[in-house]
N, C-alpha and C positions, 0 to 999 in steps of 0.2 A: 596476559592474553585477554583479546577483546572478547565479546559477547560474538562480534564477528566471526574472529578468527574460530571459537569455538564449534559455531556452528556449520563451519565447514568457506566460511568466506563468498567471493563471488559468485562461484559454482552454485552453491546453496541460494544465493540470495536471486540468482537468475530464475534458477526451475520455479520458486515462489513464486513471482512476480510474472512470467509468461503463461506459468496455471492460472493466476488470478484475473489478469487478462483476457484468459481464454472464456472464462463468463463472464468476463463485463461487456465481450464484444458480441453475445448475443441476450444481453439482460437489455429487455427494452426500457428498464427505470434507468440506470445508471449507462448506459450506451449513448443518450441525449447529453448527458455531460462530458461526453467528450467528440467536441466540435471538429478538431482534424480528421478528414476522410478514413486516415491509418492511425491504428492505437500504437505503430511504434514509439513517437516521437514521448506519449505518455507514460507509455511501457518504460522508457529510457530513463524519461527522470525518478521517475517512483523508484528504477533500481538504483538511480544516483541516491536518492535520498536517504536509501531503507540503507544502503552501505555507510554512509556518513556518519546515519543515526547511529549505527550499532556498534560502528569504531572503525570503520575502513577507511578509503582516501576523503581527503573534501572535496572530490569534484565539484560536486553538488553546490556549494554552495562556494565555491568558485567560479563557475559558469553562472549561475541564478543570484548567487548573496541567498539574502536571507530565509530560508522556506516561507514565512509567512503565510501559510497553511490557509486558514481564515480566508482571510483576504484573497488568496489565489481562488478559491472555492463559493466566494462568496455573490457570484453570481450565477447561481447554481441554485436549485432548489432542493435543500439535503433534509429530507424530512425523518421521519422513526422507520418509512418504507426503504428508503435510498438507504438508510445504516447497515440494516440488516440484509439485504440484499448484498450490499458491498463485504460485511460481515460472512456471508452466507461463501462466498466465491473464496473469500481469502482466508476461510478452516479449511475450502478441498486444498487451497495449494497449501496449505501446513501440513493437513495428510498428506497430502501427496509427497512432503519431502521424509517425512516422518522424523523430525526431530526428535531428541531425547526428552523424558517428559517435563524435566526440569526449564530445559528451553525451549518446548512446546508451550509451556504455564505462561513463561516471562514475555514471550513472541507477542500470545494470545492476549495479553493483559496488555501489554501496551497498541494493539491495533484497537481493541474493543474501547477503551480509552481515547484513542485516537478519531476513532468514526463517532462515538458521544459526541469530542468535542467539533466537528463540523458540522452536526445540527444546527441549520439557520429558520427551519420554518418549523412550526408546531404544526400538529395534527391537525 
C-alpha cells in the first residue's frame, strides 16, 4: 500500500490542495506567482504532482515530464517570506483533512522540505 493509498488517495489529496489554494488566492506574497487569471489550471497540476509523489497515477509527469521544481519556479521570487506564507496555507489544509498523526508528521516533513528547497532569494 502507497503512502497514497493510505491516506485516503485522490479524495484526500483534492480537499488538501483546493484548501491550500484557497489562501494562496488571497495571499498577496504568493498570489503574484501565479500569473493565470484562474488558480485552476495550478490547482490541477499541484494535484497531479502531490498524487505521483506519494504513489498514485503518473499523470503528472506524463502530461509535463519531469517536475523540475526549481527550474519551474525559478522565475519567482521565493524568499524566507513566500516559504512560510506557502507553509502557512498548506498546515490549514493538513488540518483541515486531519490525517493520522503519523502521516500528518511524513505529509509535513516533506512539504517544509519542499518550500526550503525553492528558496531562490535571500533576505
Amino acid at each position: 500500500m502507497t503512502f497514497y493509498d493510505e491516506i485516503g488517495g485522490q479524495a484526500t489529496l483534492q480537499r488538501i490542495v483546493a484548501r491550500f489554494y484557497e489562501g494562496v488566492a488571497t495571499d498577496e506574497v504568493l498570489r503574484p506567482m501565479y500569473p493565470e487569471e484562474d488558480l485552476g489550471p495550478a490547482e490541477e497540476r499541484f494535484l497531479l504532482f502531490l498524487t505521483q509523489y506519494w504513489g498514485g497515477p503518473t499523470t503528472y509527469s506524463e502530461q509535463r515530464g519531469h517536475p523540475r521544481l526549481r527550474m519551474r519556479h525559478a522565475p519567482f521570487r521565493v524568499d524566507a517570506e513566500a516559504r512560510d506564507r506557502w507553509l502557512t496555507h498548506f498546515r490549514a489544509a493538513l488540518d483541515d483533512v486531519a490525517l493520522p498523526p503519523e502521516q500528518d508528521a511524513q505529509f509535513w516533513e516533506y512539504v517544509t522540505h519542499a518550500a526550503q528547497f525553492m528558496v531562490n532569494t535571500a533576505d
